[in-house]
C-alpha positions in Angstrom: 0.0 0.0 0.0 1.7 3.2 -1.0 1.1 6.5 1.3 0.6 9.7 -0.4 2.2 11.3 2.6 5.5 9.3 1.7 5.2 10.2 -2.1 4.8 14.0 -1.0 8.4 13.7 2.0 10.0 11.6 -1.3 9.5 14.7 -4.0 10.1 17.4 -1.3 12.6 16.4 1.4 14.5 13.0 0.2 18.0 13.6 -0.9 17.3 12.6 -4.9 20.0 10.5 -4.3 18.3 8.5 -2.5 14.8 7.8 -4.3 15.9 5.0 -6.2 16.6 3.5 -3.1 13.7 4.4 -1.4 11.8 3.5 -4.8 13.1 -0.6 -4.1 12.3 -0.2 -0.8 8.9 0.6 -1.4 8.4 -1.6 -4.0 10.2 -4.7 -2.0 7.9 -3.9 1.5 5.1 -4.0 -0.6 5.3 -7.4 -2.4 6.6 -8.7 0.9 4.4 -7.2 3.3 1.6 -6.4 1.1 -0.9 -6.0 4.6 1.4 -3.2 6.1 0.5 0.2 6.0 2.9 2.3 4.4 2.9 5.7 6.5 5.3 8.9 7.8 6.8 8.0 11.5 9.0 10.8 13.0 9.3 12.1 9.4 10.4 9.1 7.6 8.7 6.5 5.7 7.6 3.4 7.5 5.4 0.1 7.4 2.7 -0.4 10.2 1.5 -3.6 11.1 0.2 -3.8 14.3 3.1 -1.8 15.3 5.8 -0.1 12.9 7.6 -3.1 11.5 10.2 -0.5 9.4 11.7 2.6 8.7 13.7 4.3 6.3 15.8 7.0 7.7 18.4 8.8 5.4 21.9 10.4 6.1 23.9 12.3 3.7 26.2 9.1 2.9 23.4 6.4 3.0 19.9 5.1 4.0 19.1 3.3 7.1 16.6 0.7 7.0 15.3 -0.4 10.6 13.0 -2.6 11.7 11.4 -2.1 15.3 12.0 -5.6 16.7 15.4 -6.5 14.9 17.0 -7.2 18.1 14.5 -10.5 17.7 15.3 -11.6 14.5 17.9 -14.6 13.5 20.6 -12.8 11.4 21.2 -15.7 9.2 22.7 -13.1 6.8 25.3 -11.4 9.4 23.7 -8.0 7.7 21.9 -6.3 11.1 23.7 -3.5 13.1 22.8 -2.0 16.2 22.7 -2.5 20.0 19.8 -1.2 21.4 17.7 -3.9 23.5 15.0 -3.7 20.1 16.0 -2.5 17.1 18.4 -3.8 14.2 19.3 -2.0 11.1 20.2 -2.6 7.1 23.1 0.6 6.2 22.3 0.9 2.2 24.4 3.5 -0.4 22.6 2.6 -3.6 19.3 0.2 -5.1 22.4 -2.0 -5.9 23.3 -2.4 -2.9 20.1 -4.3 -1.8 20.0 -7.7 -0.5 16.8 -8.8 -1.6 17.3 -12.0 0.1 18.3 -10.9 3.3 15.6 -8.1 3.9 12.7 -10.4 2.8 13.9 -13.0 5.1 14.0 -9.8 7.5 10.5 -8.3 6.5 8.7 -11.8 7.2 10.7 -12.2 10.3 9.6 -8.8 11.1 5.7 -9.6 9.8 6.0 -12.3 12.2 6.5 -10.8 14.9 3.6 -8.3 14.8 1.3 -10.8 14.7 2.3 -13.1 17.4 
């Protein structure tokens, strides 16, 4: 489900760099987590479940893609940073540096979560 609200912060405040990033995102959260709602949480894009299940959150150098309860997931792909007692994040420079593998396995783990 795509949020006007997001399309609106992507054409006015995201770093063009970034939007074909943010464009794959989108795109993967969607196919994976087609019941999330996508939304704006402290100003930057994110999937609601129950709960928020992810974020994207830019810097000037790359985007961070977090999900709420990463510090619950199996990291079968060594690819989550962070140390806070909940959540894990994904540091991406560019749409080719997306592990589609790794962040659906991530985004279901993440889906899972919210609805147990």
């Amino acid at each position: 489900m795509s949020s006007t609200d997001v399309d609106v912060y992507i054409d006015t405040k995201l770093d063009p760099k970034h939007r074909e990033t943010v464009g794959a995102l989108r795109a993967l959260m969607a196919d994976a987590a087609p019941d999330a709602a996508e939304c704006l949480t402290y100003g930057s894009p994110a999937w609601r479940g129950t709960k928020i299940l992810a974020v994207i959150s830019p810097s000037k150098t790359h985007l961070t893609f977090a999900f709420e309860r990463g510090a619950e997931f199996a990291d079968a792909h060594g690819l989550l940073q962070g140390v806070g007692k909940r959540t894990r994040h994904v540091k991406i420079k560019t749409a080719a540096d997306i592990d589609e593998t790794a962040l659906r396995d991530y985004i279901a783990q993440a889906v899972a979560l919210d609805g147990a």
